[in-house]
C-alpha positions in Angstrom: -81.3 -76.5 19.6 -80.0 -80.1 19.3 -78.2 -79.0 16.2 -76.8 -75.9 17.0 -75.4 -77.6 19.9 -73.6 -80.3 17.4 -72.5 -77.7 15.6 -71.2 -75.7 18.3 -68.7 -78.8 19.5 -68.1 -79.6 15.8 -66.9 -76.0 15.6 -64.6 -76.0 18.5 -63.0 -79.1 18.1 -62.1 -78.2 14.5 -60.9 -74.4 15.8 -63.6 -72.5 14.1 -63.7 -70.1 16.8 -65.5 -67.7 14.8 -68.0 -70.1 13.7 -68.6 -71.2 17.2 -68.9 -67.7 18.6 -71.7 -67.2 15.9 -73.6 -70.2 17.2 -73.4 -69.2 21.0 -74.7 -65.6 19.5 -77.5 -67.4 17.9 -78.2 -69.6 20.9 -78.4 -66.6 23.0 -80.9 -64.8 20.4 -82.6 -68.0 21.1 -82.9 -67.8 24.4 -83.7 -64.7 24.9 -86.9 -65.1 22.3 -87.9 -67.8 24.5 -88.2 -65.5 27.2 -89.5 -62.6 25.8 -91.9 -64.9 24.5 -92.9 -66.3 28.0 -93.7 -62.9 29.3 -95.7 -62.1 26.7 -98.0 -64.7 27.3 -98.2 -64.0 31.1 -98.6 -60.1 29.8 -101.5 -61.3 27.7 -103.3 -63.2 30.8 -103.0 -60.0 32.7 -104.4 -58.2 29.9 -107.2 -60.1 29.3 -108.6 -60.2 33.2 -108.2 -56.5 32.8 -110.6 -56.2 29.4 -112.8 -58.4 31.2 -112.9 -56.5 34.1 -113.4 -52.9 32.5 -116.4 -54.6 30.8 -117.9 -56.5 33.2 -117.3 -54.2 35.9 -116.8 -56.8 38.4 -113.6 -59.3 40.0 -113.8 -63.0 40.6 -111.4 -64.5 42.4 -109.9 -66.4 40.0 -109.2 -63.1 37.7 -107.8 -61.9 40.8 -105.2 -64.7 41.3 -104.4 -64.9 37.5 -103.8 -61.2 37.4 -101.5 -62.0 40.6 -100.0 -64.6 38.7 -99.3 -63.1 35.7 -97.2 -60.5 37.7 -95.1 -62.8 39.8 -94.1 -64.8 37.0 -93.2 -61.3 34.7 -91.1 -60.4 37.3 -89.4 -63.8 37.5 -89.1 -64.3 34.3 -88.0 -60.6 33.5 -85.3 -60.6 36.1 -82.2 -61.8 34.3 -79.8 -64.0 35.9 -77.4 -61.0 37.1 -80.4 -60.0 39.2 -79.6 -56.3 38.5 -80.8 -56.1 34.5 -84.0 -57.3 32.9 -85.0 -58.7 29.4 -88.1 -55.7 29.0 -87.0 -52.3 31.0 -89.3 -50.3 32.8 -89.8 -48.2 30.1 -90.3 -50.8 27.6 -93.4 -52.0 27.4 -95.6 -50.1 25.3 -94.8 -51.8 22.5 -95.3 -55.2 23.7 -98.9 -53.7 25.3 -99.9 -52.4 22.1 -99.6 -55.6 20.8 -100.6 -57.7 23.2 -103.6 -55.9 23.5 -105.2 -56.7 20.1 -104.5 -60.7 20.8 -105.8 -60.0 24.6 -109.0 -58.4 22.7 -109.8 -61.6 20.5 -108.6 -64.0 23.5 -111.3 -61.6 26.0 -114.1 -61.7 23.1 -114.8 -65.3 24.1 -115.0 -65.2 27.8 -116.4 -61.7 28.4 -120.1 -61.7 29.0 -120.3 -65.5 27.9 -118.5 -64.3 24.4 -121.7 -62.7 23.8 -119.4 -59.8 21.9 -117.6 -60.8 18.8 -113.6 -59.2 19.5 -114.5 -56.4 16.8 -117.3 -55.9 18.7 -115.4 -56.2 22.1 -112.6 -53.5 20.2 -115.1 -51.1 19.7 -115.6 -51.1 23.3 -112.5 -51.6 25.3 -110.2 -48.4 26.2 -107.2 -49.5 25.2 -105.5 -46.7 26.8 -107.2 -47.5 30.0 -105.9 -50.9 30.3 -102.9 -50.2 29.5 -101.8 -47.3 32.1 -103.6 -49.5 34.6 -101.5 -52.6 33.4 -98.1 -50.3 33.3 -99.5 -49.5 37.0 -98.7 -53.4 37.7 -96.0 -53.7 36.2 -94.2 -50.8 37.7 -94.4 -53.2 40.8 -92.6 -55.6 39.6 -88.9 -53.1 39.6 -90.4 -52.4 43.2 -91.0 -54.9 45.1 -89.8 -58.7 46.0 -91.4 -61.4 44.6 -92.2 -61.6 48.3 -94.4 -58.1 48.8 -95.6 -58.3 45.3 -98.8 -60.1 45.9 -99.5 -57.5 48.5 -98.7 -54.5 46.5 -100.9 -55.7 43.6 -103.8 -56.5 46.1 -103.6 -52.7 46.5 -103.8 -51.9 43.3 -106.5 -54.4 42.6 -108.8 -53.2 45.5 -109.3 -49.8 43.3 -110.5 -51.7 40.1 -114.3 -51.6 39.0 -116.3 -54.2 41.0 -114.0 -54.7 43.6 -116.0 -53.1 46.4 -118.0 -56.7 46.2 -114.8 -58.6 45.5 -113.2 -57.5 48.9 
């Protein structure tokens, strides 16, 4: 980014205005990957706590504050500066779930269980389209609700998940 930045003075200073518009363009691609990127690693922790809960059947209350987490950040992250537009719309996300899901899959294979499933294994065994509606569930909070009431709205949302009965 150092360069581009060089570039971008060198540009304006010599009154390459086109070349320097093509530079702020490619900065802004940059940034924007950045961020995109960011919530899809946040989208892959919440993924993953989901997996391991549909297998193990159970919440800890660690899965429960990085599924928390992972929320609050996505909608931080997601909200652009304007406050009235985000980077990934509500009705965005299935492709980055679909692939998320495969990484969150492999990532899972080592902690579900005590990685006693290898993640073909782990594959064969998750329902994908399961933890994904319940994943588009949470994330259709975050359009809703303030980073404030968010914790409490996914806390309701959590309560219904497998296991949580001994969670509470």
């Amino acid at each position: 980014m150092t360069q581009e930045l060089i570039d971008l003075r060198n540009s304006i200073l010599a009154g390459r205005y086109e070349d320097a518009l093509a530079i702020v363009d490619e900065l802004e691609g940059m940034s924007k990957q950045a961020i995109l990127r960011n919530i899809q690693s946040f989208l892959r922790v919440l993924l993953i706590h989901l997996i391991k809960n549909q297998i193990e059947k159970r919440l800890t209350n660690s899965w429960v504050v990085s599924i928390r987490n992972s929320l609050v950040e996505i909608k931080k992250i997601n909200l652009k500066e304007n406050k009235k537009s985000y980077y990934i719309n509500k009705d965005e996300w299935d492709n980055y779930l679909e692939e998320e899901i495969e990484l969150a899959i492999g990532d899972a294979s080592v902690e579900v269980l005590n990685g006693i499933y290898t993640e073909f294994q782990l594959a064969e065994m998750v329902d994908k389209n399961s933890i994904i509606s319940t994943a588009l569930n949470f994330l259709e909070l975050t359009y809703v609700h303030s980073v404030k009431d968010l914790p409490k709205a996914i806390t309701e949302i959590i309560i219904k998940l497998p296991g949580s009965e001994k969670w509470q």
